[in-house]
N, C-alpha and C positions, 0 to 999 in steps of 0.2 A: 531415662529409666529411674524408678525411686526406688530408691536405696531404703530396707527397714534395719532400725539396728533396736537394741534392746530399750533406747530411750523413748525413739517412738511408744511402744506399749507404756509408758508410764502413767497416763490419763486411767485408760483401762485397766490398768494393774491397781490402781486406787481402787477403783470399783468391785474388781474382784474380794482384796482385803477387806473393802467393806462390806460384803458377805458374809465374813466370816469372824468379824471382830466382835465384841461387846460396844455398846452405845458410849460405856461412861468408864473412867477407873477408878473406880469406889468398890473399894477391899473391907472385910468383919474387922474391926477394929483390932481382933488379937493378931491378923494377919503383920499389921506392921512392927514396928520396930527397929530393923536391921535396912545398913547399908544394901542387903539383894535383893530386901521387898520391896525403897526407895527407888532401887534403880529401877526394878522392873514393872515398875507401880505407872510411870505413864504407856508402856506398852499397851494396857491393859485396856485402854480407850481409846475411842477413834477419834474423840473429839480433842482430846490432847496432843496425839500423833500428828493427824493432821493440822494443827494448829503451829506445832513445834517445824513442821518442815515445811508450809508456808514461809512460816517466817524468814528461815533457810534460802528457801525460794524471793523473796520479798529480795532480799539482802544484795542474792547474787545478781538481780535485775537491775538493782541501785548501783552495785558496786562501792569500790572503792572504800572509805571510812565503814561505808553500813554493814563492810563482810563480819565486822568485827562490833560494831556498835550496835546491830540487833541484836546478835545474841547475848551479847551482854546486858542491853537492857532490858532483855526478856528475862533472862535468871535474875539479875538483879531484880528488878519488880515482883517475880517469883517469892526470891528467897524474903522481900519485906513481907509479901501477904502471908507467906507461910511463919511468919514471927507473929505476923499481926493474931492469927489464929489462935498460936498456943499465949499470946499472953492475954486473950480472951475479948479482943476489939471486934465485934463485926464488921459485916460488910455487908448491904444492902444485895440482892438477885446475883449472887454469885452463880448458880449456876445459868441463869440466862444470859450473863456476860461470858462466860465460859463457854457458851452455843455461838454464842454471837459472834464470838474474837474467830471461830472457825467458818464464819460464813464474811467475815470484814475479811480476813487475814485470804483468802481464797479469793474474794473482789478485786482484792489490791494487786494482786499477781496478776488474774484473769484483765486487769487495765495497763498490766503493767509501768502501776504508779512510780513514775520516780520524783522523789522528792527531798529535801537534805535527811542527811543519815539523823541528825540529831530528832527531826519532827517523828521519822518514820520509828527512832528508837525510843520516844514520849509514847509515842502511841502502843507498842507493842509492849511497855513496862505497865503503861496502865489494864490491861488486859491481862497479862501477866499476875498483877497481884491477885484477880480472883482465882487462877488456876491455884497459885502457891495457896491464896486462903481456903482452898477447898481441900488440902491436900491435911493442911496444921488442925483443921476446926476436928476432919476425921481419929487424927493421932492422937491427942493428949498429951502427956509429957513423956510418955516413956518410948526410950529408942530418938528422940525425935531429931536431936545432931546426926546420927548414921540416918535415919532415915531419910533427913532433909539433903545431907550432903549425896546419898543414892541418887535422890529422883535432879537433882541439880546436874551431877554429870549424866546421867542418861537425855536431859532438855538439850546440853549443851554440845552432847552428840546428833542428838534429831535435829539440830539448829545447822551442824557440821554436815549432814546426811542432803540436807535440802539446800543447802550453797552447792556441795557438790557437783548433784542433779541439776543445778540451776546453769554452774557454768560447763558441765559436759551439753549440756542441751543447749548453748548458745555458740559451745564450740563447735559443734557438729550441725549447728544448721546455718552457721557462718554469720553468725549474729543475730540471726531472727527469733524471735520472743513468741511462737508462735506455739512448740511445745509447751516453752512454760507456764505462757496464757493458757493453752486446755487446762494442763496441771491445776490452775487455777479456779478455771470454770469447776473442773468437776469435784476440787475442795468441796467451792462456797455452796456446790448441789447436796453433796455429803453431807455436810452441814446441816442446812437446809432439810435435809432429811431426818437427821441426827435431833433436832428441835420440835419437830414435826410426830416424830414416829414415838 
């Protein structure tokens, strides 16, 4: 007999949020400022959401060093693009790399790539700097300490939210990758969608 519990639904619970989300989290410039805007500022996007808890996801698959060295190297890489922005360096296709990182970062779950923490945490930092430079380019200078220190613990919760999900779904199907694989697929579709639409 199969047993459903609330993680089963997590494939389709993406799908559903993603009905109901905005595509992108780009706020009217006076909106920011403040540590509550920062935090709630990647909520606001599906393609940062899902990107942030991937990585989460990513981590908990790796295990071991990556539960801690993705999310770190994902805010770290963050918090340089978002420096990069306000002291006025660009960045070439930020936001196609910002589609992108959520259709890689969905692949790599859905394969359940394991790879060393240190590769897996290169690669999510570089991906990483165009979210943070899309966040600094919008802000200007004002607010932009509370705001950047906002949207950094909010990342570094969604990073916490998808290790979670990652190890209750490998607890509960007794190691099998197979929830967190869907979880995966239907990111990199989301994505995919999210680049498309």
């Amino acid at each position: 007999m199969h047993r459903t519990t609330p993680l089963t639904a997590l494939p389709l619970a993406l799908l559903v949020v993603a009905g109901t989300a905005p595509a992108q989290a780009h706020l009217a410039p006076g909106e920011y400022g403040s540590f509550a805007s920062g935090f709630t500022h990647p909520l606001f996007g599906l393609d940062h959401v899902l990107a942030m808890v991937a990585v989460g996801l990513w981590a908990a698959i790796i295990g071991g060093r990556a539960l801690w060295a993705l999310p770190l190297g994902f805010v770290s890489g963050m918090v340089v693009g978002f420096a990069l922005a306000l002291a006025g360096i660009g960045l070439p296709f930020v936001e196609p790399m910002i589609l992108a990182s959520t259709v890689v970062f969905g692949l790599v779950v859905a394969l359940a790539l394991r790879t060393r923490a240190e590769v897996a945490a290169g690669l999510v930092a570089v991906f990483a700097l165009f979210h943070g430079h899309a966040h600094g380019a919008e802000l200007g200078q004002a607010g932009a300490l509370a705001f950047g220190a906002g949207f950094a613990v909010n990342t570094a919760l969604l990073h916490l939210a998808g290790i979670g999900l990652g190890l209750a779904a490998l607890r509960l199907g007794g190691g099998s990758l197979r929830l967190a694989r869907a979880t995966g697929v239907v990111t990199a579709i989301l994505g995919i969608g999210v680049m498309v639409g």
